[in-house]
C-alpha positions in Angstrom: -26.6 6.5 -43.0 -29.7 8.4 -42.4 -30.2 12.0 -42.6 -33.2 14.2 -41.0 -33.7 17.5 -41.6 -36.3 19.9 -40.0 -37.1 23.7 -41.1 -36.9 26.4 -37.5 -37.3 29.7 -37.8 -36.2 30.2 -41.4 -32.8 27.7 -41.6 -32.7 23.9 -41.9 -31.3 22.0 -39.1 -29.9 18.7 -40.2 -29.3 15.3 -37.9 -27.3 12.5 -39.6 -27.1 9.3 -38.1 -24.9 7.2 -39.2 -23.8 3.4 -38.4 -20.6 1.8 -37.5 -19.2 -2.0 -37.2 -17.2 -1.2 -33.8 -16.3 1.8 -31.8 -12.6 0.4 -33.0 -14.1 1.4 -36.7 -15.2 4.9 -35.5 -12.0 5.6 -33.9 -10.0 4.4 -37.0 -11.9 7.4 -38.5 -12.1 9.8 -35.8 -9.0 9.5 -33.7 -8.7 8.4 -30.0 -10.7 11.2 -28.9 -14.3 9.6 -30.3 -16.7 12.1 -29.6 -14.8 15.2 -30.8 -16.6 16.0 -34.2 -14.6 15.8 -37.6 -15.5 18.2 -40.4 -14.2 18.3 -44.1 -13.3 21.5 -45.0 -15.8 21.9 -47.5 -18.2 21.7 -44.8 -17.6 25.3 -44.0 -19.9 26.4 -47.7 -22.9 24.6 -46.3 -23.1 24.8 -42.2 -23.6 28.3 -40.5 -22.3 26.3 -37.3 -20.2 23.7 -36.6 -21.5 21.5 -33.1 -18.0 20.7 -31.3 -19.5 17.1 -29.7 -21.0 14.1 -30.7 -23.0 11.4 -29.3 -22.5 7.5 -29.6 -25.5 5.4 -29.1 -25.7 1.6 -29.2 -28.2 -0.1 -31.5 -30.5 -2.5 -29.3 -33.1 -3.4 -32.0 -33.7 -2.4 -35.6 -35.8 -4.2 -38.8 -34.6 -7.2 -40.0 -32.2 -6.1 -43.3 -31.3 -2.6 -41.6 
């Protein structure tokens, strides 16, 4: 997993990307609806909002060992 973060305006805005064996393995996780975010409900301590979407990308090249 890999997380960003970047300071706007006086918050921190956070990007995680995370990587997956299948899209079977992310919707073992997620349900059958794969792009409909899933929280924890501790999130609600740390975010001041909560994006409703996420997006899927496919991995075409990466460094050898990643």
């Amino acid at each position: 997993m890999f997380v960003l973060r970047r300071a706007l305006n006086g918050t921190a805005e956070f990007l995680f990307v995370s990587l997956w064996d299948s899209m079977e393995a992310v919707q073992a996780f997620a349900g059958p609806d794969v792009e409909k975010a899933v929280y924890y409900q501790e999130d609600a301590a740390f975010l001041l909002e909560k994006e409703p979407r996420v997006a899927h990308y496919e991995v075409l090249s990466a460094p050898k060992g990643a």
